[in-house]
C-alpha positions as CSV (number, residue, x, y, z in Angstrom):
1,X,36.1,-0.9,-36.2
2,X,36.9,-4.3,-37.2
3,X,34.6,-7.4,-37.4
4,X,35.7,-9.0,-34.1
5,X,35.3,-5.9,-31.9
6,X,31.8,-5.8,-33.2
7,X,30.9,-9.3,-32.5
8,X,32.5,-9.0,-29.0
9,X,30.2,-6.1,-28.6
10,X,27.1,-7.6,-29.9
11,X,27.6,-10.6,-27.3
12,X,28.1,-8.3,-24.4
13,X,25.0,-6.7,-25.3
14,X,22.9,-9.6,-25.5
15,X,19.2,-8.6,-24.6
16,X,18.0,-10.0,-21.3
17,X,14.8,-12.5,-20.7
18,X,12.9,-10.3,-19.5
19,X,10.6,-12.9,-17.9
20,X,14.2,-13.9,-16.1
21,X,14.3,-9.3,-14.7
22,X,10.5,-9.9,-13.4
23,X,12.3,-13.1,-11.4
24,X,15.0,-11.2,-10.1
25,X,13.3,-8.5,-9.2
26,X,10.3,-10.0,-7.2
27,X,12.7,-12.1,-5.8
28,X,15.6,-9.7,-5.4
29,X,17.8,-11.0,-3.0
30,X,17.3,-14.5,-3.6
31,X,19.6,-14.5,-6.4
32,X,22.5,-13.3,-3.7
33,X,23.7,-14.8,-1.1
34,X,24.0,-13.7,2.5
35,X,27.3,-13.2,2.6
36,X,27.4,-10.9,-0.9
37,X,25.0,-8.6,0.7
38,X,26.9,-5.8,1.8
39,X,24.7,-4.7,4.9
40,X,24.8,-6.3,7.8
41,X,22.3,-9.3,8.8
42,X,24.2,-10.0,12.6
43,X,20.9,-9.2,14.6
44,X,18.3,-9.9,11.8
45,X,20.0,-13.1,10.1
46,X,17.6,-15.5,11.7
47,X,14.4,-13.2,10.2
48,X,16.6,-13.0,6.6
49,X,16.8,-17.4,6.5
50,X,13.6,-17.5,7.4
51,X,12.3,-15.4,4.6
52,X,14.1,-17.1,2.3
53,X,13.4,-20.3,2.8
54,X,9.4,-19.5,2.9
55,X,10.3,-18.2,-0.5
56,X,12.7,-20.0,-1.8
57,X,10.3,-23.4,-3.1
58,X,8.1,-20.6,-5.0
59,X,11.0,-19.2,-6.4
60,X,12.3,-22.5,-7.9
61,X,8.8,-23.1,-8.7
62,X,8.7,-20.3,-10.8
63,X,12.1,-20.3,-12.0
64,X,10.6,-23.6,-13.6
65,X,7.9,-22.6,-15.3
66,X,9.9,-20.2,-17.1
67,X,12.6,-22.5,-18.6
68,X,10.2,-25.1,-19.7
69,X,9.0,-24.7,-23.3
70,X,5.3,-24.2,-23.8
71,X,5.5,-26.9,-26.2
72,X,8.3,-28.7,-27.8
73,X,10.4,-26.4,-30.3
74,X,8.7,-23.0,-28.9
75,X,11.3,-20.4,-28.4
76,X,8.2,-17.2,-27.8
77,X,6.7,-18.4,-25.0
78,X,7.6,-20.0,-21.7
79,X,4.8,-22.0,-19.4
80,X,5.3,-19.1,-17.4
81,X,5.3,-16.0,-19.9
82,X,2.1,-17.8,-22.0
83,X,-0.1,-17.7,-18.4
84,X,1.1,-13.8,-17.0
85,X,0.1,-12.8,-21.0
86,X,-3.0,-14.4,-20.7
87,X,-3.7,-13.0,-17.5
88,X,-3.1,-10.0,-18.6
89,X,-5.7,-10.4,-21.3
90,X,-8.3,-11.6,-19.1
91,X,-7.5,-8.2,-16.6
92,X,-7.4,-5.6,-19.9
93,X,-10.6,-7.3,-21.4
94,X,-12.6,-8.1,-18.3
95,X,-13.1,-11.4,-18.7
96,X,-14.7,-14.1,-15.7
97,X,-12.8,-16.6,-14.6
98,X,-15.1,-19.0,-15.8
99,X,-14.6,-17.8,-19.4
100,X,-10.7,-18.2,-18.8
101,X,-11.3,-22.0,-17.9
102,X,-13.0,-22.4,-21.2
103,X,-10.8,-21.1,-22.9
104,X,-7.8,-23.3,-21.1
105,X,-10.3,-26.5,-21.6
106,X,-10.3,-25.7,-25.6
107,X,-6.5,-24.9,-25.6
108,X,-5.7,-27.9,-24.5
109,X,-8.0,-30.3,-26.2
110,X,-6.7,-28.3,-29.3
111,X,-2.9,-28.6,-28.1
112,X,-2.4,-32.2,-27.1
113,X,1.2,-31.3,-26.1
114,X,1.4,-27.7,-24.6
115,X,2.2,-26.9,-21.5
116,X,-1.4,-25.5,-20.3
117,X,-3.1,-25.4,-16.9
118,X,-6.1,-27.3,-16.7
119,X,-8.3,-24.6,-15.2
120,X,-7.9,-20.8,-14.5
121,X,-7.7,-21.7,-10.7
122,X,-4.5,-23.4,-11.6
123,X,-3.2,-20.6,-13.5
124,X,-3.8,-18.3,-10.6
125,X,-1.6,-20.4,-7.7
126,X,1.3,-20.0,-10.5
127,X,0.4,-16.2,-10.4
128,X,-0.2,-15.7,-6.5
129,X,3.6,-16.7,-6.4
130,X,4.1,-13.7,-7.7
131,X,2.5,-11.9,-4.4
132,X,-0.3,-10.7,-6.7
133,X,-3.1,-12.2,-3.9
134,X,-4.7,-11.0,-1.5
135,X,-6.4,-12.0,1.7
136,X,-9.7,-12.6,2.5
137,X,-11.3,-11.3,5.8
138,X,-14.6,-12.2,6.7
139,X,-17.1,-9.0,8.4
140,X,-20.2,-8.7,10.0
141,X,-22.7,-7.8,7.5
142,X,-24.3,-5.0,10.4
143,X,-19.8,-3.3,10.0
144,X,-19.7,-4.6,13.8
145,X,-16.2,-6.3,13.5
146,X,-14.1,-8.7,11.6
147,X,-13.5,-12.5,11.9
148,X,-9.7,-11.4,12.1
149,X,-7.2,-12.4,14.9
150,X,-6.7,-15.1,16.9
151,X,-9.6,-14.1,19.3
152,X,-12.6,-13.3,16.5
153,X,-11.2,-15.6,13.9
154,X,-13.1,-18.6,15.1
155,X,-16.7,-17.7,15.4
156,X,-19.5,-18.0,13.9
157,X,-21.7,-14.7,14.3
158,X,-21.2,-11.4,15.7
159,X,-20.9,-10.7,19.4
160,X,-22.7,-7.5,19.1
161,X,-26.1,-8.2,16.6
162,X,-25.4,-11.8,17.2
163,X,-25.8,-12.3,12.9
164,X,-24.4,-15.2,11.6
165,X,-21.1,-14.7,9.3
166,X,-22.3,-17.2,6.8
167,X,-24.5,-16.2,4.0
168,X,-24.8,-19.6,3.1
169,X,-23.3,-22.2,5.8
170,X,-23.8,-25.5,4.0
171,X,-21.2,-23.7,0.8
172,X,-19.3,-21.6,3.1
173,X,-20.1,-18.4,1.9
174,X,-19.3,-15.6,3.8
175,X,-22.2,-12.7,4.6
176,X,-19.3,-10.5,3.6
177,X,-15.4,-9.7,2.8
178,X,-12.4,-7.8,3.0
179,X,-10.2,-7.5,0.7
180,X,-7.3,-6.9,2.4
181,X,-4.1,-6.4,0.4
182,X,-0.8,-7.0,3.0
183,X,1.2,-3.3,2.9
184,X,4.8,-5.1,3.5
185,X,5.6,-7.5,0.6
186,X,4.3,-4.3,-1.7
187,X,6.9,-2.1,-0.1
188,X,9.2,-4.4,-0.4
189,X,9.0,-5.0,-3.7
190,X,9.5,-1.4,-4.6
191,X,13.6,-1.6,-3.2
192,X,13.8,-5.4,-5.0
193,X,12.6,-3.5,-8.1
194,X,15.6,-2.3,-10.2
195,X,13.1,0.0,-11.7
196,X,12.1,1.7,-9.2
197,X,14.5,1.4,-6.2
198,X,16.8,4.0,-6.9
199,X,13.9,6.5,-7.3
200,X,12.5,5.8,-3.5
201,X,15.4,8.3,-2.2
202,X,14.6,11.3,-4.5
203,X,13.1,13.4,-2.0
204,X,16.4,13.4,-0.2
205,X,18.7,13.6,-3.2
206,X,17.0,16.4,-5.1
207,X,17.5,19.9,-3.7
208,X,14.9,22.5,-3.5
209,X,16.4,26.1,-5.2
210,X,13.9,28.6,-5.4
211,X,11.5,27.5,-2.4
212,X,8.7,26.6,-4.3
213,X,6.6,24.1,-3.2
214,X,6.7,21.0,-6.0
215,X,6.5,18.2,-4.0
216,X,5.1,17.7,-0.2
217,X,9.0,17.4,0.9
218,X,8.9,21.0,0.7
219,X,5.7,21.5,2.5
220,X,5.9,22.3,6.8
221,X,4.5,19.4,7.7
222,X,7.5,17.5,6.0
223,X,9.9,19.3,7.6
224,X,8.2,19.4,11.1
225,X,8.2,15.8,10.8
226,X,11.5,15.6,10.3
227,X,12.5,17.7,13.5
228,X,10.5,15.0,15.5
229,X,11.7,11.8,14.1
230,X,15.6,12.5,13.0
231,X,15.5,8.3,13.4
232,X,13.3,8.0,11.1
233,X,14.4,10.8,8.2
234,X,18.3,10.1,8.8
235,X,17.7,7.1,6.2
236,X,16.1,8.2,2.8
237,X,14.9,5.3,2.1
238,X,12.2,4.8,4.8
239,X,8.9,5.1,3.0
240,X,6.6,7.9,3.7
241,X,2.9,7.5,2.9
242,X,-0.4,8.9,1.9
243,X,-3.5,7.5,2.8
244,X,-7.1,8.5,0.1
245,X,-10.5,6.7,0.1
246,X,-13.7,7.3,-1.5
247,X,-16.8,5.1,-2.3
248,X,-17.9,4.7,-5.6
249,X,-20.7,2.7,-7.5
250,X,-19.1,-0.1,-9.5
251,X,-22.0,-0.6,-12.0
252,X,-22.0,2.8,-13.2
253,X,-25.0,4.6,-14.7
254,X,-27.0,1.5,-13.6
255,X,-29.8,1.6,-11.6
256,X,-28.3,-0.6,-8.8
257,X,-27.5,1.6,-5.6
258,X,-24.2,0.1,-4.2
259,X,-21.4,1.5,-2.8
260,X,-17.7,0.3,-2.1
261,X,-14.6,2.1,-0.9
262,X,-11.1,1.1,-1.7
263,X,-8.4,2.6,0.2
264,X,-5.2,3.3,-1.5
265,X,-1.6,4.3,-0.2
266,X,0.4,6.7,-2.0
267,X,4.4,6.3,-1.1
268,X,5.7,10.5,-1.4
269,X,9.2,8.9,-1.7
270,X,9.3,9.4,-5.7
271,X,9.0,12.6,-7.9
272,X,6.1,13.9,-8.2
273,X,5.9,13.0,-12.0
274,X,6.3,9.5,-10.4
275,X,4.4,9.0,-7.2
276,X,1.2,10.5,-8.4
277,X,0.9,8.1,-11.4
278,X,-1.7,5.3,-11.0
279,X,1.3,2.5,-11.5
280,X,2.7,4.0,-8.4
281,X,-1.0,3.9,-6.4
282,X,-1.0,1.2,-4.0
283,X,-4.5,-0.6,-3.3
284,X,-4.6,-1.6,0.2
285,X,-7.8,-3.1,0.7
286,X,-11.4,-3.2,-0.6
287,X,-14.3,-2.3,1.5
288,X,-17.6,-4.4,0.6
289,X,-20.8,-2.5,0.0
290,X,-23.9,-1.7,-0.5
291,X,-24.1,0.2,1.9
292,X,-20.7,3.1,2.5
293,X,-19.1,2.3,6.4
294,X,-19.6,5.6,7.4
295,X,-18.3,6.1,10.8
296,X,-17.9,2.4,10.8
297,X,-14.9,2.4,8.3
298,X,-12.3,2.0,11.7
299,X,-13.5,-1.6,12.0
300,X,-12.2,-2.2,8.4
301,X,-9.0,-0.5,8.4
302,X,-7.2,-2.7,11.4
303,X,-5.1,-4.7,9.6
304,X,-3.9,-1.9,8.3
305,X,-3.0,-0.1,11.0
306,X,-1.8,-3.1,12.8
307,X,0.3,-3.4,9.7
308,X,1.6,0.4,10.0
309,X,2.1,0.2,13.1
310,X,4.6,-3.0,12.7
311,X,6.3,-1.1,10.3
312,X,7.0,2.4,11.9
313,X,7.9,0.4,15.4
314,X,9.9,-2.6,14.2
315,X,10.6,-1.9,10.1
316,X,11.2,-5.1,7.7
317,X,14.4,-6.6,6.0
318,X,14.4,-5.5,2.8
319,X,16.7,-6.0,-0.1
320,X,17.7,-2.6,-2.2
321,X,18.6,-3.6,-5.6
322,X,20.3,-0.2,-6.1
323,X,22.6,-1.1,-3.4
324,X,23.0,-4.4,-2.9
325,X,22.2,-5.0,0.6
326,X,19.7,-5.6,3.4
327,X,18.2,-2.8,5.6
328,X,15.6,-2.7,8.0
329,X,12.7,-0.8,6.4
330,X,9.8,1.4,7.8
331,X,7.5,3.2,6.7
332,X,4.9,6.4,8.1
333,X,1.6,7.2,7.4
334,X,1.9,11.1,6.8
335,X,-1.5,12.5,6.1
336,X,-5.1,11.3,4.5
337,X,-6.6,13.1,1.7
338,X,-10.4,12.8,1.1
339,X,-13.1,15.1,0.3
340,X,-15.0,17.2,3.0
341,X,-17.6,14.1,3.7
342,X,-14.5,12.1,3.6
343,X,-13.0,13.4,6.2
344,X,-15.4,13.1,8.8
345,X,-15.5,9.5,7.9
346,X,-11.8,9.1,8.7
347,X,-11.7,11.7,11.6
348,X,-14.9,11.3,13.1
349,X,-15.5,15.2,12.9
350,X,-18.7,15.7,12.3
351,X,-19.0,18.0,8.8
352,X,-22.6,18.1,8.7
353,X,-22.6,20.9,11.9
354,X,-22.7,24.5,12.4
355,X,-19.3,23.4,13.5
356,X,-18.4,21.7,10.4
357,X,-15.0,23.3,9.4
358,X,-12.3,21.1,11.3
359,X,-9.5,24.3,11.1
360,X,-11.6,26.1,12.7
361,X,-12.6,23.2,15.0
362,X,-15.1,24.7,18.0
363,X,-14.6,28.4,17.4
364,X,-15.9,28.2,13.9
365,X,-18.0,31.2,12.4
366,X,-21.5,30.5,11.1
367,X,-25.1,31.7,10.7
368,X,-27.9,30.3,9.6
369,X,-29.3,31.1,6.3
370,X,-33.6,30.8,7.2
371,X,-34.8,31.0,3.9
372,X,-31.7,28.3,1.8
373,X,-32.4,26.5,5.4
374,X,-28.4,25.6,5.4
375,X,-25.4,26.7,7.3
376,X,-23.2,29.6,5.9
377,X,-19.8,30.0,7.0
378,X,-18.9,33.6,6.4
379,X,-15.6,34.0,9.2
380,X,-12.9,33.5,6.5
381,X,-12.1,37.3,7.1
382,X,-10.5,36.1,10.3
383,X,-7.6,35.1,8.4
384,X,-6.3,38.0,7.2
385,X,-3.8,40.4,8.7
386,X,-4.8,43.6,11.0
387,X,-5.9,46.0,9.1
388,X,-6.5,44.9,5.7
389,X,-9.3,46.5,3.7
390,X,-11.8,43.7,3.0
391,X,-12.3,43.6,7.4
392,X,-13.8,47.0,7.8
393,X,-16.1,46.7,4.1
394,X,-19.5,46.1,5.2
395,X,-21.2,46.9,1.8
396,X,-19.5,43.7,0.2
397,X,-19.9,41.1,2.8
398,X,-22.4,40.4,5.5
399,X,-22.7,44.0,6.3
400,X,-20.2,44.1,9.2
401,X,-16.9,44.7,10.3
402,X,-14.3,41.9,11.4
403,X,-12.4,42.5,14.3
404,X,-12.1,39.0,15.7
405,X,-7.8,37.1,15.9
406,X,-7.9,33.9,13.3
407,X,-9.1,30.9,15.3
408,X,-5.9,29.0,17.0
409,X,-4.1,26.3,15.5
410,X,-4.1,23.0,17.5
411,X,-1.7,20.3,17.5
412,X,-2.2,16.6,17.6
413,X,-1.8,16.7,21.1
414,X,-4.6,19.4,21.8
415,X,-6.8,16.8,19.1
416,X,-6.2,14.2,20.8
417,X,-7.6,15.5,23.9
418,X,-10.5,16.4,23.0
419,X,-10.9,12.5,21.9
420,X,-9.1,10.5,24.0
421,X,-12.0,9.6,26.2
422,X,-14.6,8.8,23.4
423,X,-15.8,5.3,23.3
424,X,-18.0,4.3,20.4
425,X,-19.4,0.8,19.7
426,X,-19.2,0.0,15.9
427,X,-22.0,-0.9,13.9
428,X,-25.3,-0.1,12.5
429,X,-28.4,-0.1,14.4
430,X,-29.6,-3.9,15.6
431,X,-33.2,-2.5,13.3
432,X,-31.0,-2.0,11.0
433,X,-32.3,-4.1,7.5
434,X,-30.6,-4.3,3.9
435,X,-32.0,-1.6,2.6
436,X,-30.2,0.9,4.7
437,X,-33.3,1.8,6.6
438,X,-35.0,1.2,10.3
439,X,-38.1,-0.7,10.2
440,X,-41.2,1.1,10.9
441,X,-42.6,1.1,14.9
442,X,-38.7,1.2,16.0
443,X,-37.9,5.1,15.3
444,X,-34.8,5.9,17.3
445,X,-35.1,9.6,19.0
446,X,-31.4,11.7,17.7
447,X,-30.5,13.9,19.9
448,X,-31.1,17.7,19.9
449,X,-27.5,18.7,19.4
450,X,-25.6,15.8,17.9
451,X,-22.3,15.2,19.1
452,X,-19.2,17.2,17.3
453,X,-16.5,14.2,17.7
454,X,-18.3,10.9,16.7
455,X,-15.3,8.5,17.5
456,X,-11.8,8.5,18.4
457,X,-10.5,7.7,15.2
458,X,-8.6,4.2,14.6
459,X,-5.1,6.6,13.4
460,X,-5.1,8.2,17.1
């Protein structure tokens, strides 16, 4: 090969910026006009303008930052580049925001000429442009509602307890928050991704050959829900979800009880190598402690709902990278996973019953064990066919036969009726104090046999 085919090579195969890729793909479609885009925008082309020109002053913003030099003659580092690596620094190492102002402060006293932001608050509305923020919802300390929506978002304490959202009103400090993380623009982002947009139609591209179950594509529910919504499954690309929560204790081995429970989505559209790594996770919101929501956690996941519910009804315009084109977007919640406590938080079944398996529902199996003084569920012989050894051994389980049909399966719809005329007001007790208990004199009575469905949950 000569001299000249290798240098034409060499420029063709120039390395990309690859603060410029991060650009393009955050802001996919911006780089195309409306008329390269190969789907068709005649009944959403007032939505697609709109979009882009809310978007289009951060883009140029940004787009800004990275060309200018950090400081004159610096060819490593953009304005841009030098503040994402230094956030990045500050999120791997744990550092306060305070510490990141000082170290701005002594950066730029020391660097007359760079290109720094004078405080870590700066450097964060470059950032947010990014769609790295978040949104702030203010809550009733007592979980009785949010301070979200036109109606709530105006007042000043809580129209059940009647406790004041401020924890400080002269500084404006909220009692307590939501972080709420909006579900669209992080969907989105997945199709503008060049990365990963191709990979959000795998499930429909990759063919199952020996029936094994792999990935929840394969599973029943999958394909039952496919049956029912040929709409929705016809296009590939429609993003199907997973919903988990758990509380935790953010200080660790410390002393300090607290509690918190972030709720993250899980989009099944990618292999399973994919979907199930923690890049893939999505973090929806964050729901304040000390205390765990309990029943209560409804009142905290509205905006997500709402936000579900926008998207399986109406969808989103979206641009796919792979593609090159618009398409109108939804997405379906498909199942939550928890543990057993877990789910009667999200359900409102109650799990600490004689009635506590939810398959079985109200023709579950127990006895009571008088000397452990707990519940024992011993019926799981039910589930095996007629005339299988283990239902007529006596000697090996609780010393009788099993003759009983496996308890019925219900639907959504037989679920659904069993809650549809529940009505629950949210909240903890008005004794209710900080430290989680009732004060003394005010002992509320529970009843004898505690109701099996606490709430019609918020996903009915």
């Amino acid at each position: 090969m000569t001299s000249k085919s290798t240098n034409v090579i060499e420029d063709t195969l120039q390395p990309q910026n690859p603060m410029d890729n991060m650009l393009n793909d955050a802001f996919g479609f911006m780089a195309h006009d409306a008329n390269d885009l190969d789907g068709s925008l005649e009944d959403d082309g007032v939505q697609y303008n709109m979009t882009r020109d809310a978007d289009n002053s951060e883009f140029d913003a940004l787009l800004k930052d990275n060309n200018q030099q950090l400081y004159e003659g610096c060819t490593e580092y953009s304005k841009l580049s030098f503040i994402l690596k230094l956030y990045h620094i500050k999120c791997m190492c744990r550092m306060s925001d305070k510490g990141m102002t000082m170290i701005l402060e002594l950066l730029k006293d020391a660097f007359k000429y760079a290109k720094f932001p004078n405080s870590f608050y700066e450097a964060k509305k470059i950032i947010n442009k990014l769609g790295l923020n978040y949104t702030k919802i203010p809550a009733c300390p007592k979980d009785c509602m949010l301070y979200w929506g036109e109606e709530n978002k105006g007042l000043e304490e809580c129209r059940r307890c009647k406790t004041s959202k401020w924890k400080d009103k002269n500084k404006k400090q909220y009692a307590k928050i939501l972080r709420y993380f909006p579900l669209k623009p992080r969907l989105q982002r997945l199709f503008m991704c060049s990365k990963t947009a191709e990979s959000m139609r795998w499930h429909a591209l990759e063919d199952n050959q020996d029936g094994l179950m792999r990935h929840p594509k394969d599973s029943e529910a999958w394909k039952t829900f496919d049956r029912l919504h040929p709409e929705f499954s016809i296009d590939p690309r429609n993003v199907r979800l997973g919903l988990t929560t758990d509380g935790f204790n953010p200080f660790g081995a410390m002393s300090t009880s607290y509690s918190i429970w972030p709720v993250v989505l899980i989009p099944y559209n990618r292999a399973p190598w994919e979907c199930m790594k923690q890049t893939s996770f999505i973090l929806s919101m964050i729901i304040p402690g000390k205390q765990m929501p309990g029943n209560d956690i409804d009142v905290y996941l509205q905006p997500l709902i709402k936000e579900l519910k926008e998207l399986w009804f109406d969808g989103v315009q979206t641009f796919d990278s792979s593609k090159n084109e618009m398409f109108r977007m939804r997405a379906a919640l498909m199942w939550t996973i928890s543990d057993f406590p877990g789910l009667g938080t999200l359900s409102g079944w109650n799990t600490h019953t004689s009635l506590a398996c939810p398959t079985c529902n109200f023709d579950t199996a127990f006895c009571w064990l008088n000397n452990g003084k707990k519940y024992s569920f011993m019926g799981h012989r039910r589930f095996l066919e007629k005339g299988h050894k283990f239902r007529l051994n006596r000697s090996r389980f609780n010393g009788r036969t099993e003759q009983r049909d496996q308890p019925t399966t219900l639907s959504g719809s037989d679920i659904f009726k069993q809650v549809e005329d529940i009505n629950v007001t949210f909240g903890k007790p008005l004794d209710y104090n900080e430290t989680g208990k009732r004060t003394r004199g005010n002992k509320v009575v529970e009843s004898v046999r505690p109701e099996q469905w606490r709430k019609k949950s918020i996903f009915f």
